[in-house]
C-alpha positions as CSV (number, residue, x, y, z in Angstrom):
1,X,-79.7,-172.9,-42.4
2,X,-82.8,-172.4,-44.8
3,X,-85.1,-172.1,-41.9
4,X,-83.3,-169.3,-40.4
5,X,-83.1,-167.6,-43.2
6,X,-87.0,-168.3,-44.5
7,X,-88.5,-167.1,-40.9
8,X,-86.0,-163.9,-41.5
9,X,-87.5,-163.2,-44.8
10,X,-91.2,-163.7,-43.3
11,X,-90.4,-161.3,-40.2
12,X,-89.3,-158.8,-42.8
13,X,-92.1,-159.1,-44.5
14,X,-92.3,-160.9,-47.2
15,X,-94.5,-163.9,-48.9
16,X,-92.6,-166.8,-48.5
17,X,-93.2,-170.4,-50.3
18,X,-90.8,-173.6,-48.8
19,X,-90.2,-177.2,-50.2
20,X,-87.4,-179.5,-48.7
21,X,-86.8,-182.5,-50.1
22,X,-87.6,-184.3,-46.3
23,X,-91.1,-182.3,-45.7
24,X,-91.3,-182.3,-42.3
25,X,-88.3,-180.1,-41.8
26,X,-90.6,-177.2,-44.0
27,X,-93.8,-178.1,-42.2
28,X,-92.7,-176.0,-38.9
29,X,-92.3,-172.9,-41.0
30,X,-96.0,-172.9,-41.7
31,X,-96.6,-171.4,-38.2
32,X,-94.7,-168.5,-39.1
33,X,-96.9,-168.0,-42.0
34,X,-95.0,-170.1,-45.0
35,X,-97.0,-171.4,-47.9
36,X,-96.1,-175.2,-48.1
37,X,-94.8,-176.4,-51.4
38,X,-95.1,-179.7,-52.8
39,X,-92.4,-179.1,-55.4
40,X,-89.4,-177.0,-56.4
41,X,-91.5,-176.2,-59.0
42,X,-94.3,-175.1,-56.8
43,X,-92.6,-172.9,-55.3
44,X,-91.8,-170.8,-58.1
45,X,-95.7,-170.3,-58.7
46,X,-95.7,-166.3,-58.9
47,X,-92.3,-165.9,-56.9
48,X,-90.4,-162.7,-58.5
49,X,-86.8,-165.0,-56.5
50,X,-86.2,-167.9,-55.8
51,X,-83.3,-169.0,-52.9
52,X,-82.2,-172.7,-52.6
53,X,-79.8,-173.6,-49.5
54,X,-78.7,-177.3,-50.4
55,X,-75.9,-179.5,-49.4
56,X,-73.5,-179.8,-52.6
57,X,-73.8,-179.7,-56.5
58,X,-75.7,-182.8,-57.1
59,X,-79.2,-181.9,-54.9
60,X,-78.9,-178.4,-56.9
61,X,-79.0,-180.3,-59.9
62,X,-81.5,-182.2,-58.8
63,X,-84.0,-179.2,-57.0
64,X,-83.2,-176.9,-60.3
65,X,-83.0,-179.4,-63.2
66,X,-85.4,-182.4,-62.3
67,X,-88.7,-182.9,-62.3
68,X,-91.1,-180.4,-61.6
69,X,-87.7,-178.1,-60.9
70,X,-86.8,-174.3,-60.9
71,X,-85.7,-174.1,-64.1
72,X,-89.3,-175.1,-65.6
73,X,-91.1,-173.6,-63.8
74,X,-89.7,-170.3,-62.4
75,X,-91.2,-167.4,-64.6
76,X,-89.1,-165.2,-67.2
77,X,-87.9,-162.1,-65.4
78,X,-87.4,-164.3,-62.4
79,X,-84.5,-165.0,-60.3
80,X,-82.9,-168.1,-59.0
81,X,-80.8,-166.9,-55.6
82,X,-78.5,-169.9,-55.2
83,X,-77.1,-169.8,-51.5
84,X,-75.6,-172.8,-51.2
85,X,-71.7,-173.8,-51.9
86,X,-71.3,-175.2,-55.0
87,X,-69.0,-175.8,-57.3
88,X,-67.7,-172.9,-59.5
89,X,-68.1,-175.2,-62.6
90,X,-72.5,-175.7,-61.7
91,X,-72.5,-171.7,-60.9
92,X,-71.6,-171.3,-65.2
93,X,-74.0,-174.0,-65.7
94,X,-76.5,-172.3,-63.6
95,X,-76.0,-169.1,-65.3
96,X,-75.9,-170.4,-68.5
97,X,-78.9,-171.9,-68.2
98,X,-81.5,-169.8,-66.6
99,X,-80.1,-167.0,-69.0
100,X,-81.3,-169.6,-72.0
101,X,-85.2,-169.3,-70.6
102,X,-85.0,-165.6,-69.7
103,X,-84.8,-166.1,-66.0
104,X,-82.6,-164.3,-63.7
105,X,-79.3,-166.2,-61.9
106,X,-77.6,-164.7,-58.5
107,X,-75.0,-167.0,-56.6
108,X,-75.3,-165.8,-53.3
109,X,-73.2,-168.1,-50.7
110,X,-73.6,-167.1,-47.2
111,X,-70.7,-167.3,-44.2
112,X,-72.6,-168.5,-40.8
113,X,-73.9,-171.3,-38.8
114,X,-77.1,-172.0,-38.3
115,X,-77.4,-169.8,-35.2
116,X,-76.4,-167.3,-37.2
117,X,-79.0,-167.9,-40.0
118,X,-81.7,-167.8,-37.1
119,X,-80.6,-164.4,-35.8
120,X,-79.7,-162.7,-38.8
121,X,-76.3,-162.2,-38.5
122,X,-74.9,-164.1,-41.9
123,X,-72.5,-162.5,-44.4
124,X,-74.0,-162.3,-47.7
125,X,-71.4,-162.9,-50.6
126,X,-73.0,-162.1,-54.1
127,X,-72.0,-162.0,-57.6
128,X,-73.6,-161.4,-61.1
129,X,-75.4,-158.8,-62.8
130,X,-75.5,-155.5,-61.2
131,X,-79.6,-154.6,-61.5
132,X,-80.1,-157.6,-60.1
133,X,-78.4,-157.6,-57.0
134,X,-79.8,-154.4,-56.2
135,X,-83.6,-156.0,-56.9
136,X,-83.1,-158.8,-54.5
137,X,-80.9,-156.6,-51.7
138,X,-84.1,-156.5,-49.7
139,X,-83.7,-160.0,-49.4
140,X,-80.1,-160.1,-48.3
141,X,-80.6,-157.4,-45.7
142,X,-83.6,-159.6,-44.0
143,X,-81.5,-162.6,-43.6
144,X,-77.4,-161.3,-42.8
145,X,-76.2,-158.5,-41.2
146,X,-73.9,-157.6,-44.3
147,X,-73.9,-157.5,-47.9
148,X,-70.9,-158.4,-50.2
149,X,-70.4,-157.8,-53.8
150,X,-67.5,-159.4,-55.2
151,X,-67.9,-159.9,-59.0
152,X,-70.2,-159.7,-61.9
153,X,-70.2,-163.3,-62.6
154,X,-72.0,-165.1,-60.3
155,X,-69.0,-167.7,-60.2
156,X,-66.7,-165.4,-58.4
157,X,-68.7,-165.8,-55.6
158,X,-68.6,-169.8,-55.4
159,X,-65.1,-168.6,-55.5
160,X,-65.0,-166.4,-52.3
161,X,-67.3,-168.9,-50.4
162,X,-65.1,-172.0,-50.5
163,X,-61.5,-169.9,-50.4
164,X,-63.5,-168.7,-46.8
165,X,-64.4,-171.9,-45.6
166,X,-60.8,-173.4,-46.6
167,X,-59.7,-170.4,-44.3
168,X,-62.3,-171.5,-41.5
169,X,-61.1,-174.8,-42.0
170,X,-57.3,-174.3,-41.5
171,X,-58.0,-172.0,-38.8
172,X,-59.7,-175.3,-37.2
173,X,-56.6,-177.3,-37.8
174,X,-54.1,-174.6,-36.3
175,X,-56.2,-174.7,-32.9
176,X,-56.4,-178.9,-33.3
177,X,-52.3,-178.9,-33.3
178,X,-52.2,-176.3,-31.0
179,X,-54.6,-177.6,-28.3
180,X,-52.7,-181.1,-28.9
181,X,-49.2,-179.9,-28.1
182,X,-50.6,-178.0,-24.8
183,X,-52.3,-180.7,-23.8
184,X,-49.2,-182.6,-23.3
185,X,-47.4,-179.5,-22.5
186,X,-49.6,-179.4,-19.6
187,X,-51.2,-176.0,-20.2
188,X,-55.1,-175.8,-20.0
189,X,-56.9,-175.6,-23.4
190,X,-59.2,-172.9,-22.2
191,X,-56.6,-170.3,-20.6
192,X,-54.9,-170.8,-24.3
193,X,-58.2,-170.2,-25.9
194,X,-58.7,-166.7,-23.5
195,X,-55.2,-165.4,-25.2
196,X,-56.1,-165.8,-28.3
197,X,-59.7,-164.2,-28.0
198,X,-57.5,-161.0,-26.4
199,X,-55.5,-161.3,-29.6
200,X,-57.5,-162.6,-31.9
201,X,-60.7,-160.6,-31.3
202,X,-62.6,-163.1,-33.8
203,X,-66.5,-164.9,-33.1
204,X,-65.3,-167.5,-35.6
205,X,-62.2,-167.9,-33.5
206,X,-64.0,-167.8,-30.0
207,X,-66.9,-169.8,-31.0
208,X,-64.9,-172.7,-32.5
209,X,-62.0,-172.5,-30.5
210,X,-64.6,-173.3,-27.3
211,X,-65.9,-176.1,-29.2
212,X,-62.4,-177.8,-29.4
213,X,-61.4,-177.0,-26.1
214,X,-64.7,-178.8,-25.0
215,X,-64.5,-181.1,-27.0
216,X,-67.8,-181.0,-27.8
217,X,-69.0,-181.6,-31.5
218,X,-72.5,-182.3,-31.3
219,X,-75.1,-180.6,-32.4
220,X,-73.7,-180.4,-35.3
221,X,-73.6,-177.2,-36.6
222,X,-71.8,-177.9,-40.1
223,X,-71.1,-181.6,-40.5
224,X,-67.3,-182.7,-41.2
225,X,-68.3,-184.4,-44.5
226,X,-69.4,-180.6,-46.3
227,X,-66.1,-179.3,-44.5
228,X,-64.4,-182.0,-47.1
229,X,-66.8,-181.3,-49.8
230,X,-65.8,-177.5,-49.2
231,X,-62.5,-178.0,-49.8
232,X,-62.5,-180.3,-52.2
233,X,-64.3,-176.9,-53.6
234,X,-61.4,-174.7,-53.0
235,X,-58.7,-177.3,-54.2
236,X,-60.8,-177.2,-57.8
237,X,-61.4,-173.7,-58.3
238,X,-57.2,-173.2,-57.4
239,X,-56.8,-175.7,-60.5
240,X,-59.2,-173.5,-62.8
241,X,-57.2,-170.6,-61.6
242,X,-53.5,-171.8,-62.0
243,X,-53.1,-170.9,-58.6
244,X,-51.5,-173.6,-55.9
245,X,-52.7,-174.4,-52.4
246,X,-50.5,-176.5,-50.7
247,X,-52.0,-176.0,-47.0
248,X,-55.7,-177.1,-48.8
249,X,-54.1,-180.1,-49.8
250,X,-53.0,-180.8,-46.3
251,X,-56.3,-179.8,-44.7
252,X,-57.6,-182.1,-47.2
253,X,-55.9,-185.2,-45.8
254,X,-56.6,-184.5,-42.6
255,X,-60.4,-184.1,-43.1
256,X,-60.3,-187.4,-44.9
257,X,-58.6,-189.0,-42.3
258,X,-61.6,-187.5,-39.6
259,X,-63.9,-189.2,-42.3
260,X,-62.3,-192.4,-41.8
261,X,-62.2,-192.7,-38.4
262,X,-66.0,-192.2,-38.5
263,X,-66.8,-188.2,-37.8
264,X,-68.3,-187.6,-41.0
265,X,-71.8,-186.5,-39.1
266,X,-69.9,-184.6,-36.3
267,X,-68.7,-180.9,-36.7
268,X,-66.5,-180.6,-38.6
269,X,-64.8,-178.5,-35.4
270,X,-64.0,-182.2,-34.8
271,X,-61.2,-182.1,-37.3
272,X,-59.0,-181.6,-33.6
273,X,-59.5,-185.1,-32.7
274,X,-56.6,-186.3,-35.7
275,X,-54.0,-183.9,-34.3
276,X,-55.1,-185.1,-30.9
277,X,-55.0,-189.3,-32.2
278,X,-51.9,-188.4,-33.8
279,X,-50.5,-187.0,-30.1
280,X,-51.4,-190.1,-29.0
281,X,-54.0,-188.3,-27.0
């Protein structure tokens, strides 16, 4: 997802800086004119933002709050663009922080696969302060294809970003059960998936209803284990809120039951292959 979204930013224009924490998956984005950083921190040397794209709350921590991170090094004025999904809870700590040294904080999740990330077709979800947002829009219109604002606190994004993926996610389990009983029903998966495409009218539903009617869930284009990480996400910030989610809860087992029969590094589109094992399929 990163490198999509760093050779957008250089095609647009601008200067760009990258550090990952496995170096050889930045070195590639030298050719299209990246600066190669040896450290979180040195990519902050005179960057006005910075964007981190990382699995799950504890390499944020690590990239922003360890050594030679973002939050010693990034300059006052500065802006720390987090687009990864995260936990509601780090988003306040993120804020909090930054705003402590005088540097900038925008939680910016993104909706898209890594295809998408490539050809600039993400949906960019931000939240926090106003001026802001409007200083790093530039950025947001060289990597997606639309802008969201949803909130003034850059939590309420965090917020929108897993309540999406837990809709992606029970979207994947209504095709999984679906698929399952017209598979014993006798009824080809793909003519069901062409009806739903005339009703549905949804990429999100063509694209993964082909993968589970091909059963194909490699390359990975979101691993399972983040799909559980997600909405583990989702079933937290309904707790914070006072709000219930039963159908999370179920999605929840089922994912966890995918992680135990060993898909934890396949699609997470794989989540089908319970309702199938449960059709005795």
């Amino acid at each position: 997802m990163g490198a999509g979204m760093a050779r957008n930013l250089l095609a647009a224009g601008h200067d760009v800086a990258v550090y990952n924490r496995s170096r050889d998956k930045a070195e590639p984005l030298t050719k299209d004119g990246a600066r190669l950083a040896d450290s979180p921190g040195d990519v902050c040397r005179g960057a006005e933002a910075v964007l981190t794209m990382l699995a799950d709350d504890a390499a944020v921590e690590q990239v922003v709050f360890g050594e030679r991170g973002i939050a010693s090094s990034l300059a006052q004025s500065a802006i720390h663009i987090s687009c990864s999904t995260i936990s509601t809870a780090l988003a306040r700590k993120l804020t909090s922080e930054h705003a402590t040294r005088g540097q900038g904080y925008l939680s910016v999740p993104v909706f898209g696969r890594p295809e998408a990330a490539e050809s600039k077709k993400l949906l960019v979800v931000a939240a926090g302060n106003a001026e802001w947002i409007e200083r790093c829009n530039p950025l947001f219109e060289a990597m997606g294809r639309q802008t969201f604002i949803v909130g003034a606190e850059p939590w309420q994004a965090n917020a929108t970003k897993v309540c999406g993926n837990f809709m992606i996610a029970s979207m994947l389990e209504a095709f999984a059960e679906a698929f399952a009983t017209l598979r014993k029903a006798g009824v080809a998966p793909h003519s069901f998936l062409e009806i739903m495409n005339a009703l549905f009218a949804s990429p999100v539903y063509a694209g993964y209803g082909r993968l589970i009617a091909d059963g194909k869930f490699e390359p990975v284009g979101f691993a399972l284990r983040l799909g559980l990480k997600d909405v583990r996400l989702a079933l937290q910030t309904a707790e914070e809120c006072s709000a219930p989610m039963p159908f999370a809860s179920v999605i929840h087992d089922q994912l966890v039951n995918a992680m135990a029969h060993g898909q934890a590094e396949q699609d997470w589109a794989s989540l089908a292959k319970v309702a199938a094992r449960n059709a005795g399929l």
